[in-house]
TIRO-2110 file (N, C-alpha, C; in Angstrom, 1 decimal):
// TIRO-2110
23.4, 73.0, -77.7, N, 1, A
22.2, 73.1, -77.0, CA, 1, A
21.5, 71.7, -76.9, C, 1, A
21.0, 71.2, -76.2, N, 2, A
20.3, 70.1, -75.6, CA, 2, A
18.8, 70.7, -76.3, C, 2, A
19.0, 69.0, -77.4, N, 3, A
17.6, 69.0, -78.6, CA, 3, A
16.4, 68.9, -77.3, C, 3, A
16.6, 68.0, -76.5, N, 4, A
15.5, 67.8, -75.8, CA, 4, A
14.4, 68.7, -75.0, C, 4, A
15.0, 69.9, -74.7, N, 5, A
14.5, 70.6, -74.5, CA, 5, A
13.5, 70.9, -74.8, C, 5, A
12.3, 71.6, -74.6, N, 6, A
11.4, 72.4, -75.3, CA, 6, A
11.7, 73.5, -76.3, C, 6, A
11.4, 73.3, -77.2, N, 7, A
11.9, 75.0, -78.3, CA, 7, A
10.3, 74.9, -78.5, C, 7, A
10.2, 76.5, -78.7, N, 8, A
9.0, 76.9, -78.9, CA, 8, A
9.1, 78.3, -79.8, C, 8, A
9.1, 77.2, -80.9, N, 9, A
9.4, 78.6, -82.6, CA, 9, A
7.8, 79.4, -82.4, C, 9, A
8.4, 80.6, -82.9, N, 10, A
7.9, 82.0, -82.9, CA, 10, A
6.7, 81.4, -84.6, C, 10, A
5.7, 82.1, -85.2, N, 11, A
4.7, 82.2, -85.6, CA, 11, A
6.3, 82.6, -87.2, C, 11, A
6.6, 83.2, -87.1, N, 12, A
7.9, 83.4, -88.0, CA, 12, A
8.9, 82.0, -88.4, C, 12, A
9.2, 82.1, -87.2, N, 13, A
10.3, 80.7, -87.0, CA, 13, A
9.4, 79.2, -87.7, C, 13, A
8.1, 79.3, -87.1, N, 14, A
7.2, 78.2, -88.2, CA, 14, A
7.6, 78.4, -89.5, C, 14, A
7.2, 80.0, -90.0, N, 15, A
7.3, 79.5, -91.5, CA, 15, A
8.3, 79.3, -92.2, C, 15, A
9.5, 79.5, -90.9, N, 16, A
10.8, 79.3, -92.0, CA, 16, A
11.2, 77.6, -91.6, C, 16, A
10.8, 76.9, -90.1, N, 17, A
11.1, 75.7, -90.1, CA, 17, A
10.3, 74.9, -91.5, C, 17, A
9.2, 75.1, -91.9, N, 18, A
8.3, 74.9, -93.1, CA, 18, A
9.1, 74.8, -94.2, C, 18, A
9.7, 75.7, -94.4, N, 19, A
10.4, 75.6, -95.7, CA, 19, A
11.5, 74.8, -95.9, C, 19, A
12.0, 74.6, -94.3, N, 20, A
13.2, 74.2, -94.4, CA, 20, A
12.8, 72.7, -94.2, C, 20, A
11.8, 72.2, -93.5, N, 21, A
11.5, 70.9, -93.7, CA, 21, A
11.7, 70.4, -95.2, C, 21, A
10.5, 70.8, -96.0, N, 22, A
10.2, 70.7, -97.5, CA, 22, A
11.5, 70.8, -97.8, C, 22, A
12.6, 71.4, -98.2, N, 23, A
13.7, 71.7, -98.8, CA, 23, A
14.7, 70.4, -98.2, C, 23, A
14.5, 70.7, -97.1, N, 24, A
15.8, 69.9, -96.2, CA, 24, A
16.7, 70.6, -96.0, C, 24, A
17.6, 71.2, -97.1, N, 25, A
18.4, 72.1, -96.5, CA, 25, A
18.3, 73.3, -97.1, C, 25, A
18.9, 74.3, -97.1, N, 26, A
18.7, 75.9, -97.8, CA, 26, A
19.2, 76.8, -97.2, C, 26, A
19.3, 77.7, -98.5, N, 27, A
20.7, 79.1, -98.0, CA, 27, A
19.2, 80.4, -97.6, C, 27, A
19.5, 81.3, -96.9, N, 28, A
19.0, 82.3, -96.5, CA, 28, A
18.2, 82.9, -98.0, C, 28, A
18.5, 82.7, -98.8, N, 29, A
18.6, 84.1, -100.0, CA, 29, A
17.4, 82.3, -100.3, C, 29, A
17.1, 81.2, -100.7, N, 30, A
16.4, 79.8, -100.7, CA, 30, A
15.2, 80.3, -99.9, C, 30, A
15.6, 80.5, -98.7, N, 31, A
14.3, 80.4, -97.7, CA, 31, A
13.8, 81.6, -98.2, C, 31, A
14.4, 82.5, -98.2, N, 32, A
14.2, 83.6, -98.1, CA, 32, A
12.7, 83.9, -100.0, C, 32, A
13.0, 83.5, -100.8, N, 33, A
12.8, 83.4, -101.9, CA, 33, A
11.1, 82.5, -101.3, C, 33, A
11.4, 81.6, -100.9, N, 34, A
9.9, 80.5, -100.9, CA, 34, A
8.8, 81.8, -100.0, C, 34, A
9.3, 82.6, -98.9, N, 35, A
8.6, 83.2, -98.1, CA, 35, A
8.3, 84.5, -99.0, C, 35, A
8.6, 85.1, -99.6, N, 36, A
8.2, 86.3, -100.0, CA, 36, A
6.8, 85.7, -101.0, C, 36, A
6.6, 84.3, -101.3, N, 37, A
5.9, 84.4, -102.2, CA, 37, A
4.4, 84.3, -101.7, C, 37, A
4.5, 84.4, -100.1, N, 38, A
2.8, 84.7, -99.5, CA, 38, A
3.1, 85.7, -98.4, C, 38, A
4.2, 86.1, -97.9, N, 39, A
4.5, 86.7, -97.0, CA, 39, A
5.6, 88.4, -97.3, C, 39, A
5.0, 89.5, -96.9, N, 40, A
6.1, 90.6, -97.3, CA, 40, A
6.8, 90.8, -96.3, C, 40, A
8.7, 90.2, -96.4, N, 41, A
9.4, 90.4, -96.1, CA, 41, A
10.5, 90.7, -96.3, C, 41, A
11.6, 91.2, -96.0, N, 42, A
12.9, 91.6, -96.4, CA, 42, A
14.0, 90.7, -96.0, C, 42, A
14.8, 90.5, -96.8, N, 43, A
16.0, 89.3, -96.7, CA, 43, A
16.6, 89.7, -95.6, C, 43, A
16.8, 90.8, -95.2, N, 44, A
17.9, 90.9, -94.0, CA, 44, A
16.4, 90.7, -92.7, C, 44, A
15.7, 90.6, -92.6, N, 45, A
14.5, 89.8, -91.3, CA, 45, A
14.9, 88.8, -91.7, C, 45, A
14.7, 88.2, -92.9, N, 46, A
15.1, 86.4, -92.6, CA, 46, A
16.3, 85.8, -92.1, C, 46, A
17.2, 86.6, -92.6, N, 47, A
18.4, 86.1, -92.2, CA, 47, A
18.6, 86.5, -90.6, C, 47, A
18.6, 87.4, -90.1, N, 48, A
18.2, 87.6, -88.6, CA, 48, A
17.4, 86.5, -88.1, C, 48, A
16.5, 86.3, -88.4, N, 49, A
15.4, 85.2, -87.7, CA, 49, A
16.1, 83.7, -87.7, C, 49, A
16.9, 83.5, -88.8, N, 50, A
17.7, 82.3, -89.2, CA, 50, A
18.7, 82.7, -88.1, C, 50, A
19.8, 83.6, -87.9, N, 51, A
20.3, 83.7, -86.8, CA, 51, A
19.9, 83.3, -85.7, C, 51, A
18.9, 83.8, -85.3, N, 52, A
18.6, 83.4, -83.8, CA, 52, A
17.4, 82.4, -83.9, C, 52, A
16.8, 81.8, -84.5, N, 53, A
16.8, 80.4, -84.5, CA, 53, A
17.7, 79.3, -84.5, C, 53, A
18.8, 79.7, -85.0, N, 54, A
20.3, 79.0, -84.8, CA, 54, A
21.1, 79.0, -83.3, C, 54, A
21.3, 80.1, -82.4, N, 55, A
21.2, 80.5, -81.1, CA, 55, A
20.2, 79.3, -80.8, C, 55, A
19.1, 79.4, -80.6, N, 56, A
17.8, 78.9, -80.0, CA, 56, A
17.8, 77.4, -80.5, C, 56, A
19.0, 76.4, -81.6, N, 57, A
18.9, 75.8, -81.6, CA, 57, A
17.6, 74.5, -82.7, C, 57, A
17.2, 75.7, -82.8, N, 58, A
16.2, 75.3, -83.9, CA, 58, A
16.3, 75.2, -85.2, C, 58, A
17.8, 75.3, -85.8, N, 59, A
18.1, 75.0, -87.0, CA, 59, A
19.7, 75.0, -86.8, C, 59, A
20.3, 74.1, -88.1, N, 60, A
21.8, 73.7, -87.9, CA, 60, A
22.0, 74.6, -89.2, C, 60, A
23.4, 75.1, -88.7, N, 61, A
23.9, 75.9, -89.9, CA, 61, A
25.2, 75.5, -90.3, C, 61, A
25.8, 74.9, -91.7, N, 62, A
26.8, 74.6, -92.0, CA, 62, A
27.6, 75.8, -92.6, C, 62, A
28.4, 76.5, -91.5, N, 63, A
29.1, 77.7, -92.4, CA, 63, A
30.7, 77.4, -93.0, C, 63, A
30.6, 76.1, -93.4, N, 64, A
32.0, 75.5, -93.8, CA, 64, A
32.1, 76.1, -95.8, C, 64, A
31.6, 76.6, -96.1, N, 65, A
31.3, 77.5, -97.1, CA, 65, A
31.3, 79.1, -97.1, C, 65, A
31.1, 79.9, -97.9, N, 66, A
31.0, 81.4, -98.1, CA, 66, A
29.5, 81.4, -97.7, C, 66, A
28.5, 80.4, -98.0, N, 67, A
27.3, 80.4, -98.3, CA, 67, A
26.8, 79.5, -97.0, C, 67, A
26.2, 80.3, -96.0, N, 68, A
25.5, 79.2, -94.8, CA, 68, A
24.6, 78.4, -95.4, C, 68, A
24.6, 77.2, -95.0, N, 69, A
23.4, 76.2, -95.5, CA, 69, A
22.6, 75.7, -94.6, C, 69, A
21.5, 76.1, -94.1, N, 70, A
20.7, 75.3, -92.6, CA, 70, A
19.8, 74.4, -93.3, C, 70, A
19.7, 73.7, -91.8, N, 71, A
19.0, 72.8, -91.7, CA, 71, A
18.0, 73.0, -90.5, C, 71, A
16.7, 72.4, -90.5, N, 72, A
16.0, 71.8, -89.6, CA, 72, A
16.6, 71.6, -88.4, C, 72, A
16.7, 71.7, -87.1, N, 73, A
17.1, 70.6, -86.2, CA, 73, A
16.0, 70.5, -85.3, C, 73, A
14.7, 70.4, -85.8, N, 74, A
13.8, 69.7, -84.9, CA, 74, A
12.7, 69.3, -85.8, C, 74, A
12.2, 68.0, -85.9, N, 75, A
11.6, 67.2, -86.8, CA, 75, A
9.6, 68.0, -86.6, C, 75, A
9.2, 67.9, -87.4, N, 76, A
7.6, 68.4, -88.3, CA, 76, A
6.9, 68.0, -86.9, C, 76, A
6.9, 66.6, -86.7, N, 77, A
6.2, 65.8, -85.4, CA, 77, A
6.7, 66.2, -84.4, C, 77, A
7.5, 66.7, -83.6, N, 78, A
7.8, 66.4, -82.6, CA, 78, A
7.2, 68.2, -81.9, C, 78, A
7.4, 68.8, -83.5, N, 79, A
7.0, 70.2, -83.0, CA, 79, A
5.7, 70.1, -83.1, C, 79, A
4.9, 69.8, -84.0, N, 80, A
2.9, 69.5, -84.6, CA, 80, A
2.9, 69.4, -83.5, C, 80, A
3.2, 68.3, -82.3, N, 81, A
2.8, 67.5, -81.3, CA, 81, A
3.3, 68.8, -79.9, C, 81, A
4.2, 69.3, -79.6, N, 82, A
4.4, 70.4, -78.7, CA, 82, A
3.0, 71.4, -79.1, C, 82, A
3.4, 71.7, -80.4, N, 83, A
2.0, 72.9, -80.3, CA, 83, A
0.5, 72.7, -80.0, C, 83, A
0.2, 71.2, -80.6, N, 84, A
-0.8, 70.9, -80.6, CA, 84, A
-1.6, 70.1, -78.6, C, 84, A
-0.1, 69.7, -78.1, N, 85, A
-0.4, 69.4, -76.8, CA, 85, A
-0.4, 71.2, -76.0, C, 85, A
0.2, 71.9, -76.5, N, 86, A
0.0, 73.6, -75.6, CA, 86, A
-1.2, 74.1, -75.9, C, 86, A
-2.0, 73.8, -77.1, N, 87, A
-3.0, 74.2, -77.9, CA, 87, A
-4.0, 73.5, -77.0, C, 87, A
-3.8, 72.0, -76.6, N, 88, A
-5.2, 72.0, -76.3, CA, 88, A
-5.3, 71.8, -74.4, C, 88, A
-3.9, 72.4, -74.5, N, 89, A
-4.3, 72.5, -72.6, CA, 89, A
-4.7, 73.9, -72.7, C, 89, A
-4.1, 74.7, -73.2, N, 90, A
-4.6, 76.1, -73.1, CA, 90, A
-5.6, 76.7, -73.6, C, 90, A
-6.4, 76.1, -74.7, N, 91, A
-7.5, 76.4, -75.9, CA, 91, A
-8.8, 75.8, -74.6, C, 91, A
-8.2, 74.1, -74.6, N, 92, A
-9.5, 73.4, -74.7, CA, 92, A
-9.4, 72.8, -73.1, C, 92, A
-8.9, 73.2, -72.0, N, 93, A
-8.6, 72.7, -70.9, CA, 93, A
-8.1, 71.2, -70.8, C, 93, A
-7.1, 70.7, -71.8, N, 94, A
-6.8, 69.6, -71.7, CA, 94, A
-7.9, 68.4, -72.5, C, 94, A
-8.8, 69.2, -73.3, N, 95, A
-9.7, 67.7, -73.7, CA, 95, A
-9.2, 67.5, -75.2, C, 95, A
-8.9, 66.7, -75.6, N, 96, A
-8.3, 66.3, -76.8, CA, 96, A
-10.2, 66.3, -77.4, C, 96, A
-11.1, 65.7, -77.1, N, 97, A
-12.3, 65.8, -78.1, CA, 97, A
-13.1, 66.8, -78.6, C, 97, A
-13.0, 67.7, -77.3, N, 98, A
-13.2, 69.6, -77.8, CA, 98, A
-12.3, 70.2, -79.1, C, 98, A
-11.1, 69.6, -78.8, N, 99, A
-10.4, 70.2, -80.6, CA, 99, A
-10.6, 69.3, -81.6, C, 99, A
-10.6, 68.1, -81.1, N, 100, A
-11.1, 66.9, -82.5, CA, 100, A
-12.6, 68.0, -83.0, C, 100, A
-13.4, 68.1, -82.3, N, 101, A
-15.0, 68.5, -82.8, CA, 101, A
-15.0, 69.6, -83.3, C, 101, A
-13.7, 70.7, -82.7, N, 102, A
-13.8, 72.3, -83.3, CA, 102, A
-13.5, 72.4, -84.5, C, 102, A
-11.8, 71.3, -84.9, N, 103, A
-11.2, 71.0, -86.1, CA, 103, A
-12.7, 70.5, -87.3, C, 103, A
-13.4, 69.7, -86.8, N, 104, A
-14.3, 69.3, -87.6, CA, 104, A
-15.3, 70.1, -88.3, C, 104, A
-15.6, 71.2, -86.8, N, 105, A
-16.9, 71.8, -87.0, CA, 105, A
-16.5, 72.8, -88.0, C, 105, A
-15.3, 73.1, -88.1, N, 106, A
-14.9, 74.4, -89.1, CA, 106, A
-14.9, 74.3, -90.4, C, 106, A
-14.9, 72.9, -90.8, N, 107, A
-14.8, 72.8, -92.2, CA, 107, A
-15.3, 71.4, -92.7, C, 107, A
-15.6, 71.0, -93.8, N, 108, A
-16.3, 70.1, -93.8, CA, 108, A
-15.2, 68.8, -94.4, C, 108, A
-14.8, 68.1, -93.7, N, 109, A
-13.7, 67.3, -93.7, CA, 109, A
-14.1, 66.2, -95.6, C, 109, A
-13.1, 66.1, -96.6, N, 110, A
-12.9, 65.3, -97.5, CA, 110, A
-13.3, 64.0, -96.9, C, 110, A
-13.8, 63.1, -98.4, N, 111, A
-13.9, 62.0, -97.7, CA, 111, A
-12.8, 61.2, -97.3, C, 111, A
-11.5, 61.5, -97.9, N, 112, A
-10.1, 61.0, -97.7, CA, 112, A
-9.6, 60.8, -96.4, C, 112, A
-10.0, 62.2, -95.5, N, 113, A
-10.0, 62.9, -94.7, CA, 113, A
-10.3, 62.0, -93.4, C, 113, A
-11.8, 61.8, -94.0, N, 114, A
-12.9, 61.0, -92.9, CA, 114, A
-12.4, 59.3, -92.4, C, 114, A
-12.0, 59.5, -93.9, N, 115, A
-11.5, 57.8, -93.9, CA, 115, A
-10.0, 58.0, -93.3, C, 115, A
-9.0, 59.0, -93.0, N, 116, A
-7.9, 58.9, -92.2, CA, 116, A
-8.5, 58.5, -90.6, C, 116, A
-9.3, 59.5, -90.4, N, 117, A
-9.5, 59.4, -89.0, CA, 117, A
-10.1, 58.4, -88.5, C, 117, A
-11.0, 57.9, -89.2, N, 118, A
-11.7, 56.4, -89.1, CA, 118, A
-10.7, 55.3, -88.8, C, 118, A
-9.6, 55.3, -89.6, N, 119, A
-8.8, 54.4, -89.7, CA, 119, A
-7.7, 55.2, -88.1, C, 119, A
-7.7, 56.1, -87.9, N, 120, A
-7.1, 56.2, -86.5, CA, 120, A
-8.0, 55.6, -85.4, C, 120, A
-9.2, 56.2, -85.2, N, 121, A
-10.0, 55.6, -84.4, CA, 121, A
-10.3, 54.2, -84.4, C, 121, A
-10.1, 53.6, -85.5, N, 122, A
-10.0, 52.2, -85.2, CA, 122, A
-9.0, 51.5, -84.4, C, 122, A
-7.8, 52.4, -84.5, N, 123, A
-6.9, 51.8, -84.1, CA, 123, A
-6.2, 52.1, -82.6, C, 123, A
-7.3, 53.2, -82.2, N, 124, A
-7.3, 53.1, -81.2, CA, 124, A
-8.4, 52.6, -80.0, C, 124, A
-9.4, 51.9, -80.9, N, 125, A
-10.2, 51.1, -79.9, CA, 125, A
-9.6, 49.8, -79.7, C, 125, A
-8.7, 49.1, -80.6, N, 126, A
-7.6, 48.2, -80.4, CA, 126, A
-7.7, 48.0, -79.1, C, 126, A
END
């Protein structure tokens, strides 16, 4: 399947690319173990979902073993950055500062936080 494509992981498919980021690689019964510990679900849904995220390209599966081992095959950024550009055409009619201010208004940002975006915005008045 052609990476370049658009993939557009399911609310599911997030939390298992999630784990599988952090991990890097991992067996079904792995993912499957990190997800039950905020989520109630049964190993044979995960392993299904891992299936057809594999179909769909959104994760690589080494079945050169008894034991599948996937991987990721689309990086943290490239998806952050899909969701977050559909998010703010669809949310905010395309204005990136309507979600900058919503993100803000909801919580009251660390000062660590403040001083990230400072240091973005500086660097984009460059």
């Amino acid at each position: 399947m052609n990476v370049t494509k658009v993939l557009k992981p399911t609310e599911s498919e997030l939390e298992i690319l999630q784990v599988l980021w952090e991990k890097g690689n991992a067996t079904v019964r792995e993912v499957h173990e990190d997800l039950i510990q905020t989520k109630d679900c049964g190993y044979t849904t995960t392993l299904k979902l891992m299936q057809i995220m594999f179909e769909k390209g959104l994760v690589l599966r080494d079945d050169s073993n008894r034991t599948h081992i996937y991987q990721a095959n689309v990086s943290r950024e490239k998806t952050q950055k899909q969701l977050v550009d559909k998010m703010v055409d669809s949310l905010f009619s395309g204005s990136h500062s309507q979600l900058v201010m919503q993100a803000l208004g909801s919580h009251t940002p660390s000062k660590q936080e403040l001083d990230e975006i400072q240091q973005l915005l500086d660097r984009y008045k460059k």
